[in-house]
mmCIF file as Biopython writes it, N, C-alpha, C and O atoms, coordinates in Angstrom:
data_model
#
loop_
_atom_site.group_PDB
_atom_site.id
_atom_site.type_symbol
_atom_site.label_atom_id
_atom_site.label_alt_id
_atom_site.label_comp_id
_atom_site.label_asym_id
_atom_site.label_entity_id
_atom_site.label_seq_id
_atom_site.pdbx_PDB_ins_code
_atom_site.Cartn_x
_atom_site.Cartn_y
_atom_site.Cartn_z
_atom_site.occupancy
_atom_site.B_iso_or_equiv
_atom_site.auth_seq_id
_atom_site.auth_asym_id
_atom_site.pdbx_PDB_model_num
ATOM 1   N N  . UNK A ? 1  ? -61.374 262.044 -8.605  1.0 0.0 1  A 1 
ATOM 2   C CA . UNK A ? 1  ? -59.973 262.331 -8.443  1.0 0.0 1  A 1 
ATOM 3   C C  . UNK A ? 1  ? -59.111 261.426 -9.324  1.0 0.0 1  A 1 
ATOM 4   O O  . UNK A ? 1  ? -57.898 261.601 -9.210  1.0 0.0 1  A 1 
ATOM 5   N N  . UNK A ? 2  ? -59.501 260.543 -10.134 1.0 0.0 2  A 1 
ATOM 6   C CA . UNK A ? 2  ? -58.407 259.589 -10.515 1.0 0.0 2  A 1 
ATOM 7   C C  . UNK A ? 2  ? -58.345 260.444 -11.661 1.0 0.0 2  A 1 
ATOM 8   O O  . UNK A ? 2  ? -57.404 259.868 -12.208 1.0 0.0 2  A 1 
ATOM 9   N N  . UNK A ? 3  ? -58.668 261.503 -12.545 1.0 0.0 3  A 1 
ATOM 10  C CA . UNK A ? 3  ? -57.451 262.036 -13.385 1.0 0.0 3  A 1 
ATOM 11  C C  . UNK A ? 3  ? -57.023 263.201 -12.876 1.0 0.0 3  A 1 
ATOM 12  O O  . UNK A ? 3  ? -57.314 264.253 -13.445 1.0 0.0 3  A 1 
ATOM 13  N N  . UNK A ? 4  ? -56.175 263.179 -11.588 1.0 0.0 4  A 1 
ATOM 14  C CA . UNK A ? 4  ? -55.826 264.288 -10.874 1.0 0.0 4  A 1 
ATOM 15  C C  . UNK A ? 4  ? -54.562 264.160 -11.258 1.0 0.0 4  A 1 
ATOM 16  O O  . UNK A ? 4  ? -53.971 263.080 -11.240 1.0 0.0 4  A 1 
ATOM 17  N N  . UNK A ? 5  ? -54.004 265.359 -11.669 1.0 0.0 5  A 1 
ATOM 18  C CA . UNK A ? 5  ? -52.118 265.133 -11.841 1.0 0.0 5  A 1 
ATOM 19  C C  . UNK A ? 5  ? -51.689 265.971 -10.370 1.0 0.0 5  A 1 
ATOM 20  O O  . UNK A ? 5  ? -52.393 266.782 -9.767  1.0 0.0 5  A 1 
ATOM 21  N N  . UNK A ? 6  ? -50.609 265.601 -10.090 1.0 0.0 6  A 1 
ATOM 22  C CA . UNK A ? 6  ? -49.732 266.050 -8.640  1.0 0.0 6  A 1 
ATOM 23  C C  . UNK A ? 6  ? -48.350 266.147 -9.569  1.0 0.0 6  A 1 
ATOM 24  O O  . UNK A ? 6  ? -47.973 265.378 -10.454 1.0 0.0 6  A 1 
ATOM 25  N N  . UNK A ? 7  ? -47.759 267.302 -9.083  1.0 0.0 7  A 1 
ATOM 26  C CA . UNK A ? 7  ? -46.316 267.645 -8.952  1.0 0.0 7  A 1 
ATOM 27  C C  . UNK A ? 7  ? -45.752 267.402 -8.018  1.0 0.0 7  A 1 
ATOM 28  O O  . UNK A ? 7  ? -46.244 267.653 -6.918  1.0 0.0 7  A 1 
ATOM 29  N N  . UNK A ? 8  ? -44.328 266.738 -8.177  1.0 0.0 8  A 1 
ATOM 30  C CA . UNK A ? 8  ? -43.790 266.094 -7.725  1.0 0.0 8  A 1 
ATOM 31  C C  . UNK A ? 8  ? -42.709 267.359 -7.172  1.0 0.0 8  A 1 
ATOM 32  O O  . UNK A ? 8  ? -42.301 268.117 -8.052  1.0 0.0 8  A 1 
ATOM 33  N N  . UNK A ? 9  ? -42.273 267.587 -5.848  1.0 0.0 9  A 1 
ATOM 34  C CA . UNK A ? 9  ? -41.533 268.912 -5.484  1.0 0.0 9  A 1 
ATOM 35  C C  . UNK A ? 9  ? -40.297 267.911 -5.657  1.0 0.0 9  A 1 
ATOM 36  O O  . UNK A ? 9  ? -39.649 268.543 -6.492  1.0 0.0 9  A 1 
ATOM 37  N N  . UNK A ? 10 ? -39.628 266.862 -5.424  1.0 0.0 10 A 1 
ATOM 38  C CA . UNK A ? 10 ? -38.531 266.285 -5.308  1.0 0.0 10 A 1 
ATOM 39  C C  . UNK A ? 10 ? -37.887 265.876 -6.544  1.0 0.0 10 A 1 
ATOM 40  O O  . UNK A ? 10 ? -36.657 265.852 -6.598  1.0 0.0 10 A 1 
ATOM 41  N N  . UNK A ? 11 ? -38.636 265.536 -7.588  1.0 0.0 11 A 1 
ATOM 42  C CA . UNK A ? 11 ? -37.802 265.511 -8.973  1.0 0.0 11 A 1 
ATOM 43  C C  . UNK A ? 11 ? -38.462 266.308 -10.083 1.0 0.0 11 A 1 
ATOM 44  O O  . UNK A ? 11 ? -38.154 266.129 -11.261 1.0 0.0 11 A 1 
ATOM 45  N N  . UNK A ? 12 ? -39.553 267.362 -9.617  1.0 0.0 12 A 1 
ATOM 46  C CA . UNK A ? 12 ? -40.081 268.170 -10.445 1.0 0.0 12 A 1 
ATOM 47  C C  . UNK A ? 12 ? -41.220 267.611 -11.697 1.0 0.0 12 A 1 
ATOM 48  O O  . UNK A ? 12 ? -41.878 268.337 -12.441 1.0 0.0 12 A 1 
ATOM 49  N N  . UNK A ? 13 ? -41.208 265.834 -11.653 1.0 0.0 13 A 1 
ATOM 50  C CA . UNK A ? 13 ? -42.259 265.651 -12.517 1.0 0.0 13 A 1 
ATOM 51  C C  . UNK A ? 13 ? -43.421 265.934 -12.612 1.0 0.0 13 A 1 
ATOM 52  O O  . UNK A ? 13 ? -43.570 266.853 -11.807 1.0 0.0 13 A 1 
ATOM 53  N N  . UNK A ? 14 ? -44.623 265.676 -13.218 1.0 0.0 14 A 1 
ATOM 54  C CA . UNK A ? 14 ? -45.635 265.647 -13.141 1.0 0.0 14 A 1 
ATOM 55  C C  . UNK A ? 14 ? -46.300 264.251 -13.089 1.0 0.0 14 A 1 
ATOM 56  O O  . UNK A ? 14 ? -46.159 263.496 -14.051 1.0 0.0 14 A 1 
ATOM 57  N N  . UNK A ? 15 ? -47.066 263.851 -11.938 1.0 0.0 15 A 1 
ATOM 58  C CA . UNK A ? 15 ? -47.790 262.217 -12.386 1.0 0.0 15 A 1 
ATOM 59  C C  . UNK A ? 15 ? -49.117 262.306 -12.071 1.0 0.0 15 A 1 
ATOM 60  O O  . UNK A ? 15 ? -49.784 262.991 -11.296 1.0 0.0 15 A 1 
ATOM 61  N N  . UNK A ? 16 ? -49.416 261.090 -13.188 1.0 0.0 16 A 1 
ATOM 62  C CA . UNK A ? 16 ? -50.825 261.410 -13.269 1.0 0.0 16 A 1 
ATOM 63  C C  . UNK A ? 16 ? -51.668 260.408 -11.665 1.0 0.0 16 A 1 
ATOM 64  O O  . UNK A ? 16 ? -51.014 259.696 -10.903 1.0 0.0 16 A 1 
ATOM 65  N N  . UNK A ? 17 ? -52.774 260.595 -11.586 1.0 0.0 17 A 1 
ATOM 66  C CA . UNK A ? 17 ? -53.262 259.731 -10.636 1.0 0.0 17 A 1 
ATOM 67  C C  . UNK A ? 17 ? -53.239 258.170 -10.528 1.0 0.0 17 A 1 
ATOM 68  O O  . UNK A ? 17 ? -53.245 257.437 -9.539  1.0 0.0 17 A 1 
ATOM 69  N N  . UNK A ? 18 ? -53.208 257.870 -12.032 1.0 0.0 18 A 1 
ATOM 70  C CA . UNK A ? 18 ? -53.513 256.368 -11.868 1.0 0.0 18 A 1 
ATOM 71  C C  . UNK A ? 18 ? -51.781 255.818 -12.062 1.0 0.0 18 A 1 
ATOM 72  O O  . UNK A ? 18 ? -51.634 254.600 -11.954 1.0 0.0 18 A 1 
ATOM 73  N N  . UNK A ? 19 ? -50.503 256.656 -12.337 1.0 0.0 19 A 1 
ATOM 74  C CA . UNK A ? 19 ? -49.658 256.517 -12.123 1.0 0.0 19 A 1 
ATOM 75  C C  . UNK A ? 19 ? -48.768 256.523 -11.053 1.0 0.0 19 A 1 
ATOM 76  O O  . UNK A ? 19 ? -47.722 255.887 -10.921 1.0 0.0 19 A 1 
ATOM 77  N N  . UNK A ? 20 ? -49.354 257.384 -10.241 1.0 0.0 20 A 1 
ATOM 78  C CA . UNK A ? 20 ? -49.138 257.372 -8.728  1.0 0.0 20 A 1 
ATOM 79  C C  . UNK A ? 20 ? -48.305 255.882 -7.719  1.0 0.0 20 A 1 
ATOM 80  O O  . UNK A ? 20 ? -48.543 254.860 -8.363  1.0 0.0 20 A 1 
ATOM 81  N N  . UNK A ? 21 ? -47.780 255.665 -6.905  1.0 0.0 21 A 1 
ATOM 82  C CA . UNK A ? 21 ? -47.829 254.595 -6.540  1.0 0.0 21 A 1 
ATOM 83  C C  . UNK A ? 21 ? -49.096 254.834 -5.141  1.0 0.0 21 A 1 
ATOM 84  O O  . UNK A ? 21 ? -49.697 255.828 -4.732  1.0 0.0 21 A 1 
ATOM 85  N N  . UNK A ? 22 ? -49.088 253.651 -4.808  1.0 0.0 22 A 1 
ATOM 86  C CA . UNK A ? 22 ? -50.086 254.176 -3.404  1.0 0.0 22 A 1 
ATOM 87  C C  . UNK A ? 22 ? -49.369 252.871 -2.153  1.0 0.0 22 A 1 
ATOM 88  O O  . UNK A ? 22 ? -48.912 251.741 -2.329  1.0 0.0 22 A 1 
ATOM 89  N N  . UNK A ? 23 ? -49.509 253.464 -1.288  1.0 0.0 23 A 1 
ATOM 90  C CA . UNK A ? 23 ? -49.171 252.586 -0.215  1.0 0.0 23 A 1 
ATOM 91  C C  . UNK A ? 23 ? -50.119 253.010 0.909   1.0 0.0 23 A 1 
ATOM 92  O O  . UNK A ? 23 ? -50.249 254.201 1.194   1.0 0.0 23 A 1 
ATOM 93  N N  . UNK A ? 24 ? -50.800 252.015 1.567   1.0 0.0 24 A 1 
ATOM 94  C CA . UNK A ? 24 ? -51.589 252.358 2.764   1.0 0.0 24 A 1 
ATOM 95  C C  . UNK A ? 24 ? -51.329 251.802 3.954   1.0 0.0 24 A 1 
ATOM 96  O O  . UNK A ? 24 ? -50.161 251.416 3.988   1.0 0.0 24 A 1 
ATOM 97  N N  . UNK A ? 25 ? -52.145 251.514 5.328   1.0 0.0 25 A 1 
ATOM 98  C CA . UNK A ? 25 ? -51.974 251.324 6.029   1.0 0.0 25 A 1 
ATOM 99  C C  . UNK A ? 25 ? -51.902 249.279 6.321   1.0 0.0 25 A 1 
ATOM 100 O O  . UNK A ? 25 ? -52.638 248.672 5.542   1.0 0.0 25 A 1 
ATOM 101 N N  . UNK A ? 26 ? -51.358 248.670 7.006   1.0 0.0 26 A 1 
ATOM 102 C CA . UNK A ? 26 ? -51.547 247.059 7.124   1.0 0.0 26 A 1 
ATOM 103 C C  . UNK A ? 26 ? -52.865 246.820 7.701   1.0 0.0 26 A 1 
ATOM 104 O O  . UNK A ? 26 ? -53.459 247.492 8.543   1.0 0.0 26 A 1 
ATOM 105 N N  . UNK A ? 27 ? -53.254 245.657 7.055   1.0 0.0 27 A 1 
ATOM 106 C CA . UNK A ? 27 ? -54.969 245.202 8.184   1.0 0.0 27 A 1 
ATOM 107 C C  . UNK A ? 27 ? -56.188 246.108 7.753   1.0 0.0 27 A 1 
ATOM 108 O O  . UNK A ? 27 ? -57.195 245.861 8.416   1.0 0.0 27 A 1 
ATOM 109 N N  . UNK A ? 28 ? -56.363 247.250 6.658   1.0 0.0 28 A 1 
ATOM 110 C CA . UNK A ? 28 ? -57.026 248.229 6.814   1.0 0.0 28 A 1 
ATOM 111 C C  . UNK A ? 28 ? -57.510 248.835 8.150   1.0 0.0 28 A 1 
ATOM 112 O O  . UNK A ? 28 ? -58.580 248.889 8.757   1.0 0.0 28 A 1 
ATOM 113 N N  . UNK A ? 29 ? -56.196 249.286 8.345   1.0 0.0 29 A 1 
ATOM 114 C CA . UNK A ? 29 ? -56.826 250.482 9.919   1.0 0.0 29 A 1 
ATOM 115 C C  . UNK A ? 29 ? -57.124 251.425 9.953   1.0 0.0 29 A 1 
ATOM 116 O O  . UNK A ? 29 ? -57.607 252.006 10.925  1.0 0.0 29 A 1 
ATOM 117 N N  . UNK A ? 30 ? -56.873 251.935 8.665   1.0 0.0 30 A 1 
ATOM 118 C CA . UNK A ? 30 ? -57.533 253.321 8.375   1.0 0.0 30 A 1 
ATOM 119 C C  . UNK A ? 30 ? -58.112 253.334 6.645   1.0 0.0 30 A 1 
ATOM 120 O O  . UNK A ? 30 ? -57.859 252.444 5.833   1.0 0.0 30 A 1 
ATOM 121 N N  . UNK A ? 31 ? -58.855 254.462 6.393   1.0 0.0 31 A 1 
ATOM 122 C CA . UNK A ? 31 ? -58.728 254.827 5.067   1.0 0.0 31 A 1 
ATOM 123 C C  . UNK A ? 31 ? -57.914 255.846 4.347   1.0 0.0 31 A 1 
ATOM 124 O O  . UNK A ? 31 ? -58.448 256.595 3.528   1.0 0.0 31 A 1 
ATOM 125 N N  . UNK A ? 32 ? -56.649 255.904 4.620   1.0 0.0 32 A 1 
ATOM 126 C CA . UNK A ? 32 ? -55.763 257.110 4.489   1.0 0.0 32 A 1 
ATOM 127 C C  . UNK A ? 32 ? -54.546 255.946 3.550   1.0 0.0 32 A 1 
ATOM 128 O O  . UNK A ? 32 ? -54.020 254.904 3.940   1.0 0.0 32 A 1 
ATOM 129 N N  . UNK A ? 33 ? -54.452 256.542 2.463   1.0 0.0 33 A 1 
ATOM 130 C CA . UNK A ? 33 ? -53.454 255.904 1.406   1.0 0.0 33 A 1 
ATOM 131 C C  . UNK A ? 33 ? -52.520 257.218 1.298   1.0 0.0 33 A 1 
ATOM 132 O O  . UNK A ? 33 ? -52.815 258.387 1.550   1.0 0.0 33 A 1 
ATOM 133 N N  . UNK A ? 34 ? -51.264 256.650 0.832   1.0 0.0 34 A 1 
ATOM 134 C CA . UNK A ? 34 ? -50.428 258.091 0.446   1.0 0.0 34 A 1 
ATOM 135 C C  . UNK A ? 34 ? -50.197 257.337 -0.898  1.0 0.0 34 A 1 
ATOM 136 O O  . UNK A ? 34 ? -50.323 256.145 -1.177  1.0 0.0 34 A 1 
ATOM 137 N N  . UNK A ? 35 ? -49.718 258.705 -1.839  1.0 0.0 35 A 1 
ATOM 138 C CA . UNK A ? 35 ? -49.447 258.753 -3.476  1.0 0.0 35 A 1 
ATOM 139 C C  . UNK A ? 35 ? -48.191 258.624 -3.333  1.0 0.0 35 A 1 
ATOM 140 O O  . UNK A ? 35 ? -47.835 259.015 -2.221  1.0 0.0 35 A 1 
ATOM 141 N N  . UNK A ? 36 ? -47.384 258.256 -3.954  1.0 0.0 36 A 1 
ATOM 142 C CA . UNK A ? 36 ? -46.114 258.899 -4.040  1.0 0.0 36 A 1 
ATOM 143 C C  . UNK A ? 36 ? -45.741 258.640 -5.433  1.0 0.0 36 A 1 
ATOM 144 O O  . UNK A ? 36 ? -46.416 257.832 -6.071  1.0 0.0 36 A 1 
ATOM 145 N N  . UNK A ? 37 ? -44.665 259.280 -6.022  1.0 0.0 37 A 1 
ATOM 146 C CA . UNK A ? 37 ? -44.277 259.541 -6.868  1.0 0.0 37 A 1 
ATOM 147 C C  . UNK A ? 37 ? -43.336 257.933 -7.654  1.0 0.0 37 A 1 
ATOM 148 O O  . UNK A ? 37 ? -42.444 257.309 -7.078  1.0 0.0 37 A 1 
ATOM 149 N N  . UNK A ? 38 ? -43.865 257.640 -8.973  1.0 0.0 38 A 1 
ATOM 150 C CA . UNK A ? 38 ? -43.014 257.009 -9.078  1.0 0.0 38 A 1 
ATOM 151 C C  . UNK A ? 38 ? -41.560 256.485 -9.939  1.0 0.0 38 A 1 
ATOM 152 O O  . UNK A ? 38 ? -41.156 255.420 -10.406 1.0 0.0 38 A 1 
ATOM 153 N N  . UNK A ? 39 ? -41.064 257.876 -9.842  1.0 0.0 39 A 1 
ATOM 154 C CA . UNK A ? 39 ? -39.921 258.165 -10.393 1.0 0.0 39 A 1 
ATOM 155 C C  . UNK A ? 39 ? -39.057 257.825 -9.319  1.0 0.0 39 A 1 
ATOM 156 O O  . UNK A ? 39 ? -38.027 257.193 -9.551  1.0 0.0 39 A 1 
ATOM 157 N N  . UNK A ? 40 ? -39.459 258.285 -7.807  1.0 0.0 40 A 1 
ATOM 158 C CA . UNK A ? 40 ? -38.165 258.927 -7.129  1.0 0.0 40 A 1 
ATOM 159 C C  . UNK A ? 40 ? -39.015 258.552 -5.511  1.0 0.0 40 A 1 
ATOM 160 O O  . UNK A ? 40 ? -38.385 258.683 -4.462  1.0 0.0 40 A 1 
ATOM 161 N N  . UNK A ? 41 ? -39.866 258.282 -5.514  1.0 0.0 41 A 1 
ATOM 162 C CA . UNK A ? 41 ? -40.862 257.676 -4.253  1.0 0.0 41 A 1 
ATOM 163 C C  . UNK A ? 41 ? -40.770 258.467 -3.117  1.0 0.0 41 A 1 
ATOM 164 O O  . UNK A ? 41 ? -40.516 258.031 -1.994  1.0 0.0 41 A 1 
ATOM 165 N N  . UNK A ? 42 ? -41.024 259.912 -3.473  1.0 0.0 42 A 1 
ATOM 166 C CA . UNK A ? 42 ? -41.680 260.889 -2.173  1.0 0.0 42 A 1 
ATOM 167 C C  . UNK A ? 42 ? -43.075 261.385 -2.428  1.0 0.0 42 A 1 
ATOM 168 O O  . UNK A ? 42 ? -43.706 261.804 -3.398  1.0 0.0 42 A 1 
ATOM 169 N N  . UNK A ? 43 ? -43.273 261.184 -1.273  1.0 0.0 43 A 1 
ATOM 170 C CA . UNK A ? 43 ? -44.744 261.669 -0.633  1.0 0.0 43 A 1 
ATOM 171 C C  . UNK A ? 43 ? -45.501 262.797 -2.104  1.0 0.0 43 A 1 
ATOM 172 O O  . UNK A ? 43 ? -44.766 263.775 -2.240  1.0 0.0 43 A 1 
ATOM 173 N N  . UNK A ? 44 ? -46.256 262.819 -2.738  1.0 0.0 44 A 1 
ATOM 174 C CA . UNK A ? 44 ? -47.324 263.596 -3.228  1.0 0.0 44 A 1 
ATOM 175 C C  . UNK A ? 44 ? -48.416 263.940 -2.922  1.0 0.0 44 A 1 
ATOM 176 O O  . UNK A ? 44 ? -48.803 265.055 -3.271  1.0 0.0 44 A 1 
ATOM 177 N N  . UNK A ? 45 ? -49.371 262.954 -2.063  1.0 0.0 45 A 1 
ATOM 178 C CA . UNK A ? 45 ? -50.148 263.463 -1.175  1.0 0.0 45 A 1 
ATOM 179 C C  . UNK A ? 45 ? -51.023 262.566 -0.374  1.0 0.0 45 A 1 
ATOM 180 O O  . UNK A ? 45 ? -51.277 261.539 -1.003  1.0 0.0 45 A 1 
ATOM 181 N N  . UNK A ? 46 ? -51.474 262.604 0.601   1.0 0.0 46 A 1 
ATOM 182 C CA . UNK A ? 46 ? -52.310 261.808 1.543   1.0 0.0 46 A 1 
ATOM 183 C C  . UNK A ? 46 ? -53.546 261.995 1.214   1.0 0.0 46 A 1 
ATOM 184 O O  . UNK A ? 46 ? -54.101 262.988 1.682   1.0 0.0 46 A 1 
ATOM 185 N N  . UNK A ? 47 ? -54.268 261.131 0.363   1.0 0.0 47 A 1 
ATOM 186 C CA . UNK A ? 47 ? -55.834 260.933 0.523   1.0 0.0 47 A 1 
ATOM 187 C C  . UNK A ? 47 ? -56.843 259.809 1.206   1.0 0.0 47 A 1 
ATOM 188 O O  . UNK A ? 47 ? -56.608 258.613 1.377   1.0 0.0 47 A 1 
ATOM 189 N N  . UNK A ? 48 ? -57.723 260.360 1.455   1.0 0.0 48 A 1 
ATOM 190 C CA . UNK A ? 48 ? -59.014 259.032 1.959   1.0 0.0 48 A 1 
ATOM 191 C C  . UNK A ? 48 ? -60.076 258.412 1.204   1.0 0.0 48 A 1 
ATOM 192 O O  . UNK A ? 48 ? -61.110 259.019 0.922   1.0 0.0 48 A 1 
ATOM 193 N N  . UNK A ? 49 ? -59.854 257.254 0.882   1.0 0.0 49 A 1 
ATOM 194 C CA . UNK A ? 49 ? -60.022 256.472 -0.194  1.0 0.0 49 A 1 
ATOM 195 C C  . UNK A ? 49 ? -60.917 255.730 0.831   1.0 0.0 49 A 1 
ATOM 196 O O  . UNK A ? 49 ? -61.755 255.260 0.062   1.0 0.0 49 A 1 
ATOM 197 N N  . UNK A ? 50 ? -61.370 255.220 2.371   1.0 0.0 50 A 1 
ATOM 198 C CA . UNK A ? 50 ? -62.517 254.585 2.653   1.0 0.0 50 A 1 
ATOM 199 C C  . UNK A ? 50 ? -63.537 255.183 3.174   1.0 0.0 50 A 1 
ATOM 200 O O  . UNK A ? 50 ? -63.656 256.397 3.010   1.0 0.0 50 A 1 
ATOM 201 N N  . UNK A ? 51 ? -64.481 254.457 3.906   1.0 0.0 51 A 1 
ATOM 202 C CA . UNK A ? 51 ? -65.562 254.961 3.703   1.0 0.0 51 A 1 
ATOM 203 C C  . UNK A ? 51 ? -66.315 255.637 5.014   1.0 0.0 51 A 1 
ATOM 204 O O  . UNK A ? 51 ? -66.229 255.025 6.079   1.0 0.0 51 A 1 
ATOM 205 N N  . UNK A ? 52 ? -67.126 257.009 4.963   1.0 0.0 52 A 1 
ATOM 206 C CA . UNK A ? 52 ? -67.524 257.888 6.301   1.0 0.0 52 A 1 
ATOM 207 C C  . UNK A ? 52 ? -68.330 256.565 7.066   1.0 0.0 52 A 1 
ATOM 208 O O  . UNK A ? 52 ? -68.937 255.667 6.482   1.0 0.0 52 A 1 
ATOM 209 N N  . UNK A ? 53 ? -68.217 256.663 7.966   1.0 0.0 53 A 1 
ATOM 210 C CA . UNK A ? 53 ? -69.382 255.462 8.868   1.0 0.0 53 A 1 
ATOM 211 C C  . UNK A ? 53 ? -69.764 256.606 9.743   1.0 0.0 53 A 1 
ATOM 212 O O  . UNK A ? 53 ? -70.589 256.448 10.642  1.0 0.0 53 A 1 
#
């Protein structure tokens, strides 16, 4: 997935994956990061980046 591009519905860009911003959860409590955009910083998409146990 890291050369995945996402469209951005809120300012219409296009960004690439490794441009993305990412923000996740504090403490690792989960493996769920969100992308967001970093033109304009809305949501692009929720992925899981740790690991199945």
């Amino acid at each position: 997935m890291t050369d995945a591009r996402f469209d951005c519905d809120t300012c219409g860009r296009t960004v690439a994956r490794a441009e993305a911003d990412v923000s996740g959860t504090f403490g690792d409590l989960d493996g769920w990061h969100t992308l967001c955009c970093p033109h304009c910083g809305a949501r692009l998409r929720t992925v899981f980046v740790g690991s199945e146990e």
